[in-house]
Structures are given as C-alpha cells and as structure tokens.
C-alpha positions in Angstrom: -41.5 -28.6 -83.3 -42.3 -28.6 -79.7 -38.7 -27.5 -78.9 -38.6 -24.6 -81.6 -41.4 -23.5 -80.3 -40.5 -23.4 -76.4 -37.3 -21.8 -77.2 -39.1 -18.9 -79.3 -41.4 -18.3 -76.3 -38.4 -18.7 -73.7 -36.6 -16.5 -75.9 -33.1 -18.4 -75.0 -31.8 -22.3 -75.6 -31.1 -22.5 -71.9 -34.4 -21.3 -70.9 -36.0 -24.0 -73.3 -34.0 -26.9 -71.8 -34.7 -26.0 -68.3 -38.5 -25.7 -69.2 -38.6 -29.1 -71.2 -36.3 -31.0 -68.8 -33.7 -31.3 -71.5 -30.0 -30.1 -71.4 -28.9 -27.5 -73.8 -26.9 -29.9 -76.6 -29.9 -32.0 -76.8 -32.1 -28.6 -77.4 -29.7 -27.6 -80.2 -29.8 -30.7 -81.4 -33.8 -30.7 -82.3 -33.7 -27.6 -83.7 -31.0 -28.2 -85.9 -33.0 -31.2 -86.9 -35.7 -29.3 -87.7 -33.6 -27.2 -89.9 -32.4 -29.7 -92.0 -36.2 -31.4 -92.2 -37.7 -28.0 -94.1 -34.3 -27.0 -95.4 -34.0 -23.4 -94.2 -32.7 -21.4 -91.1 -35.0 -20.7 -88.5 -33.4 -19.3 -85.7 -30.4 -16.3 -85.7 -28.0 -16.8 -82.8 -25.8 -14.7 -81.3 -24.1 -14.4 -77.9 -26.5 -12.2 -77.0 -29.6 -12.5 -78.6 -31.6 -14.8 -80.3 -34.6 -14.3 -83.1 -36.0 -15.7 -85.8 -35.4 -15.4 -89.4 -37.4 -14.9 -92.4 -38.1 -18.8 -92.9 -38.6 -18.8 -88.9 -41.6 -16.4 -88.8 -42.8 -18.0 -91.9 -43.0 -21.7 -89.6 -43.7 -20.4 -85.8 -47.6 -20.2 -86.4 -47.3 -23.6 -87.9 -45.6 -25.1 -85.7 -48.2 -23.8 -83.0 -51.0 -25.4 -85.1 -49.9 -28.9 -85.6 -48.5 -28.7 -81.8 -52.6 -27.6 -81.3 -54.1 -30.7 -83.4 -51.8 -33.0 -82.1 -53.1 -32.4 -78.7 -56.9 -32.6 -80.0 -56.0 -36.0 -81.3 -54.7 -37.4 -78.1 -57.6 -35.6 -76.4 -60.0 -37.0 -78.9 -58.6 -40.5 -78.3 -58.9 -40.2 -74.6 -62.0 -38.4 -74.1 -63.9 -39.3 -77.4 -67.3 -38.9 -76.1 -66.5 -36.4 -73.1 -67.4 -32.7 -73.1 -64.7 -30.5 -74.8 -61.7 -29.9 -72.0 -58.7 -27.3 -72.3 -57.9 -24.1 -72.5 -60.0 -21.1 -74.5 -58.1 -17.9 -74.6 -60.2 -15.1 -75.4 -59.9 -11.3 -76.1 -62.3 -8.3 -75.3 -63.4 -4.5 -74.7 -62.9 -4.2 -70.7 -66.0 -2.3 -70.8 -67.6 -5.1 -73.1 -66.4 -8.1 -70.5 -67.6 -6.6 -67.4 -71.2 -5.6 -69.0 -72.0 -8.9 -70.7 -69.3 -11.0 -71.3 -67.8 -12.5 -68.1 -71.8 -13.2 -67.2 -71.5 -15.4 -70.3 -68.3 -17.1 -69.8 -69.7 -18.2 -66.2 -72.4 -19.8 -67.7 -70.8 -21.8 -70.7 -67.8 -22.5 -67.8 -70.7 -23.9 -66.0 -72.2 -26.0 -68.3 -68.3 -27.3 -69.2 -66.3 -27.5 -66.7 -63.5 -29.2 -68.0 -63.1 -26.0 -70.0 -60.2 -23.1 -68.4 -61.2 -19.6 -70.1 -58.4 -17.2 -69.8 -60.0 -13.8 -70.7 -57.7 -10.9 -71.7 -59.3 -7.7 -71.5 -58.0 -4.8 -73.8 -59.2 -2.2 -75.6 -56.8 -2.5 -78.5 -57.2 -5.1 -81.5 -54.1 -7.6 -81.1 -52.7 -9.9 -83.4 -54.2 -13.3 -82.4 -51.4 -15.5 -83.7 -48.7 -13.7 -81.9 -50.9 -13.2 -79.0 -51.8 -17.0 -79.0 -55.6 -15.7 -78.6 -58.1 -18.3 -79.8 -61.1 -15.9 -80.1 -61.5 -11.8 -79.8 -64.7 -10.2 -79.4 -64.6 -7.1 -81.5 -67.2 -4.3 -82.4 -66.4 -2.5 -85.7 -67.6 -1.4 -88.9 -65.4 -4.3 -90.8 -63.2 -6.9 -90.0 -59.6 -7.8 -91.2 -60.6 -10.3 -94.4 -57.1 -12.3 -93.0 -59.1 -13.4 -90.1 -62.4 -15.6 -89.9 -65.2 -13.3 -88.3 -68.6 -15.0 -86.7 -71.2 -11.9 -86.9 -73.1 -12.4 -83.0 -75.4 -9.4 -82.9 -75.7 -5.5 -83.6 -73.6 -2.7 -81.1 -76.0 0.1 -81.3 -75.3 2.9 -79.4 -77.7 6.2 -77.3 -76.3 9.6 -76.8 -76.7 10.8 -73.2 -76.1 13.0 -70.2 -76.2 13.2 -66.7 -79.4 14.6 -64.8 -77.4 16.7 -63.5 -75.3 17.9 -66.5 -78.7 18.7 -68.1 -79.7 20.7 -65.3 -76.5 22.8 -65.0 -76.0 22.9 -68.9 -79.8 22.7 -70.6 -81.1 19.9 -72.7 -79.9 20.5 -76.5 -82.8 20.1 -78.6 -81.1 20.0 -81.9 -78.6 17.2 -82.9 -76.1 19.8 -84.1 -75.4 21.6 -81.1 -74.2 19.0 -80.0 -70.8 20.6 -82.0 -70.8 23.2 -79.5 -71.0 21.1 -76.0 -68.3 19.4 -74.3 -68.3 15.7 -75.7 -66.9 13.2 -74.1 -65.3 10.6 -77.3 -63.7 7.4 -77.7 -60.4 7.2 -78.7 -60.8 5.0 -81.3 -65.0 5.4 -82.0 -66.0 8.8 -83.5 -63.4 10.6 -81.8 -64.0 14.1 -83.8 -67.2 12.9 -85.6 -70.9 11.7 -84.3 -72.6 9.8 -87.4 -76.3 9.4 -86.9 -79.2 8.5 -89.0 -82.7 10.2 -89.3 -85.5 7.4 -87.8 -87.9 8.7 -89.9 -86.6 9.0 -93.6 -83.0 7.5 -93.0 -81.2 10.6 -93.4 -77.6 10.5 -92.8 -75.9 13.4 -90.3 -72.4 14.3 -88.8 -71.8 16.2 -86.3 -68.0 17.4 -85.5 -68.0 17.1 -81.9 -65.1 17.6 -79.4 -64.3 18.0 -75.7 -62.1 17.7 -72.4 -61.9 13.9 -72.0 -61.0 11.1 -74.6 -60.3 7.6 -73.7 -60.2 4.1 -75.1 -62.6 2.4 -72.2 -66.1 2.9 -73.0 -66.8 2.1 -69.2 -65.1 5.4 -68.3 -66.8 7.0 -70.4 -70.0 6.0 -68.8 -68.1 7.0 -65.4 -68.3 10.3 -66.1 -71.6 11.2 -67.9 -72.6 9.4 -65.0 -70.6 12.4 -62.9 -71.9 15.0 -65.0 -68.4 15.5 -66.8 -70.2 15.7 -70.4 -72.3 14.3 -72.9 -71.5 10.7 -74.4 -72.4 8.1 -77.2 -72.3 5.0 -75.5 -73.4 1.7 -75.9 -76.1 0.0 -75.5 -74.6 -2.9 -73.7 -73.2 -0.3 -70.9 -75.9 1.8 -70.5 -79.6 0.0 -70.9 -80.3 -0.2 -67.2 -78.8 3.0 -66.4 -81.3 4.9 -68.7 -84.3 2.6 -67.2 -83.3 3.9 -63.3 -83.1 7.4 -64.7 -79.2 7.9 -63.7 -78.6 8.8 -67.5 -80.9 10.7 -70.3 -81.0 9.6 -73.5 -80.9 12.6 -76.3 -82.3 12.8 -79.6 -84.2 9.3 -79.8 -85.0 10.2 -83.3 -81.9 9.7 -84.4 -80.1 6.4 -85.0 -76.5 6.7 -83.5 -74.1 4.7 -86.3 -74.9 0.7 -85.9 -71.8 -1.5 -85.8 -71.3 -5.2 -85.9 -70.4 -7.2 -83.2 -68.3 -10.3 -84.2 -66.6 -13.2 -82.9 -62.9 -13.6 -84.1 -61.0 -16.3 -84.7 -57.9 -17.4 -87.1 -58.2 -20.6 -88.9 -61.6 -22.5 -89.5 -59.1 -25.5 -89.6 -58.9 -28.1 -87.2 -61.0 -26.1 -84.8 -60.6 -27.5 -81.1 -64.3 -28.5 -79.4 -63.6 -25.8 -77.2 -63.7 -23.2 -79.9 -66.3 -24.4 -81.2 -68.7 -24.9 -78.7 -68.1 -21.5 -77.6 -69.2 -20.4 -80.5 -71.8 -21.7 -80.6 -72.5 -20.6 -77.2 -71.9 -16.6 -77.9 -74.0 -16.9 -81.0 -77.1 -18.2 -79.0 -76.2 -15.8 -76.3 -76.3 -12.5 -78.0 -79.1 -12.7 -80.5 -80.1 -10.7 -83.3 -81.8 -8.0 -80.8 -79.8 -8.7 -78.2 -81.0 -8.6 -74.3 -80.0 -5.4 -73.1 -81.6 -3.7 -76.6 -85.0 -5.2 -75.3 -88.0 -3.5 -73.4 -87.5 -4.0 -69.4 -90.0 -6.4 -69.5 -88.4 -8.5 -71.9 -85.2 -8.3 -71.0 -86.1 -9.7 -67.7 -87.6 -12.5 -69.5 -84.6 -13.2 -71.2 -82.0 -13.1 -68.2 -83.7 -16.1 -66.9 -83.4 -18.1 -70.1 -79.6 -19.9 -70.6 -78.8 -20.6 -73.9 -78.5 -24.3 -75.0 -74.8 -25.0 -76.4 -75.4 -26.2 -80.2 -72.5 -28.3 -81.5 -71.8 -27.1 -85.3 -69.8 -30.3 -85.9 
C-alpha cells in the first residue's frame, strides 16, 4: 500500500523507487501484488503517462488511511503516555488565519511541541482527501453532509466605512441606500446581495448592492474601506479593534448582518490521530460561543490573557 501510494503522489514508477530506495522491478512488483490481493486494476500505464483507474480512485484514500493508523499504532506503542507528536495539516481563510488563527496555532504548538502544524491558507474550499488536509476551518451557511463538521462559534459580520469615505460621501441613514453606493463584496459572500435582520422585531431585509471591487480575501476588503475605496460587510474577527480605535464606522447597528457558522472540518471520525483530536478540542475552547473579538473592550482584554486548557475527548 505504501508503494501505491508513493507512486500516485510521484506520479511515475521511477520516481517512487528513487523516493523509497527501491529499484523499479521491485516497485512493479508491489503494486502488481497489490492488484492481485483486491482483485482489480489500479493503475493505467502507458509510455507516457500514468493514472489511476476506476478501482484505483475507489482504494487511494484507503490506502492513505490504513498507511495513517498504522503509524498511530507504532506511535502509540512508542510514546503511549507522551503528548500527541506528528504532523496536523490544516486549511483556512487567509484573512481568518492572520486575525485569529495562527495566534491559536502558536499557543496549542506551545503547549505540544512535538506537534508540526502545516497551515495552508486559501480562500477556496478544497477537497480534504485529495488535498491530504486533516482539518479546514470554514465559515458558511451549511456544510457538505460527506464531511464531519465540529460547530466552534458564530461569524457575525458589521457593515462599515472609512471616516474618510463618510466624510467625502455622507453617512447613509437608511439600510436600502446602501443599493445605490459603491459596495465593496466578497466573491463568494453576498456578492450581489446584503441579507440583514431587523434587531428589534427580527425582520428579514435584502439589499441588491454592487460596486467597483470584488475579491475572495476578506482582509483586502478591510484594506480598502480602510482606504476609503467603499463601503464593506466584514467580519467581526477582522474588524473589532478597528471599529474600537475609530479607523472604521460601523452603519446600521440596528440591523443584524446574516450570522453564519463557523466550523471545524474534518473527514473521518475514525481512527482519529491524537493530534486531530486534541486540536479540536483546543479550537473548540478557543473560540467560544461569543467569541473574543464579539466581546465589549473590556472583556475582550480579559479574555486575551486567558489560554484555553486542551480537553482530551478520548
């Protein structure tokens, strides 16, 4: 398994016998091995090229996971009462990572270090199997049912300008004119429509909103309301201490901008490493219910100089 594997990710026999030390007959050999063992074709070779087949894709990802527990149980075996050790590949927003996230990751690093964290940043939801990510941090409305979703805390989200902008442009008093100012949207979050709720009686509103910049970083939004380029809906994580220093103005507090979840992603619940794990756990008594940067100055403060205590869930 540990050979089909390699050669999948070399993408060549060669490739996998100079990685695993091993000469190219005695590669073929293991793989034609494991042909016979499950009784199917995994691999299509040409001259050229090489890729899987049907029955191939079907046993890569369980390959990987039996590769995975094998080397818990020999880590398990070795280090049975030691702290979890290995590596924890883990997916976010860029925007989300350098707000909150990689403050976190330094801390749970901290209290294990025999833990590597490789954190891939993107602002696109990836497959996690073919990405060989153990855990994504994602913010949306609902999750794929195929994958095993860990609810941390609530993304809420202000509306806001510049001083600046407000000055040049005048402060809208009316959520709805908001369809006739220049918007700066999300690519992906309420691109060509604002949903909002009424504080007062729960009212739902939408407001078709457009304007001269679009992009998929939330950060660069904040960037440029910052500048003055626009108005924004941004989140809360992003812009909680910029509001309290008075470099941004938060519009229409009486209305709720669209609450999403904010959830920690993984593939399998089975045989779940003790790095996985404990991360979770971590994250989960990071980000609270109200989460830190939703909190009043004073308690937000507070909170900053509390660490979370890992719970084990084992």
């Amino acid at each position: 398994m540990r050979v089909f594997v390699t050669v999948v990710d070399a993408g060549s026999l060669s490739a996998a016998a100079d990685k695993l030390d091993l000469s190219r007959p005695v590669v073929t050999r293991y793989v034609a091995e494991l042909e016979q063992w499950t009784g199917a074709r995994l691999l299509h070779r040409t001259t050229r090229r090489l890729s899987l087949t049907a029955a191939g894709e079907e046993l890569l990802p369980r390959c990987r996971q039996v590769l995975e527990l094998a080397g818990d149980m020999q880590e398990a075996v070795r280090h049975p009462a030691e702290a979890p050790r290995g590596q924890l590949r883990i997916t976010a927003s860029t925007s989300f990572a350098q707000a909150q996230l990689a403050d976190a990751v330094a801390d749970y690093v901290r209290l294990y270090p025999g833990v590597a964290v490789d954190l891939v940043l993107m602002d696109r939801a990836v497959n996690l199997v073919d990405e060989r990510i153990d855990l994504a941090i994602r913010v949306a409305v609902e999750i794929d049912p195929n994958l095993i979703a860990r609810r941390l805390t609530d993304c809420r989200s202000v509306v806001c300008a510049s001083p600046g902008y407000l000055k040049e442009h005048g402060q809208p008093l009316r959520v709805e004119e908001l369809a006739q100012r220049n918007c700066l949207t999300h690519s992906y979050f309420g691109r060509s429509l604002w949903n909002f709720t009424r504080k007062d009686d729960g009212t739902p509103v939408s407001v078709a909103v457009g304007g001269n910049v679009s992009t998929n970083d939330a950060a660069s939004l904040m960037h440029l309301a910052r500048a003055g380029a626009g108005i924004a809906m941004l989140p809360t994580y992003l812009t909680a201490g910029l509001l309290q220093a008075g470099e941004l103005v938060r519009l229409f507090p009486e209305f709720e901008p669209q609450v999403v979840g904010m959830y920690a992603v993984y593939a399998s619940r089975k045989h779940m490493p003790a790095t996985l794990r404990t991360m979770l756990d971590f994250l989960a008594g990071r980000f609270t219910e109200v989460p830190a940067w939703d909190l009043p100055p004073a308690g937000r403060e507070l909170s900053a100089t509390r660490r979370p205590v890992a719970r084990s869930t084992s």
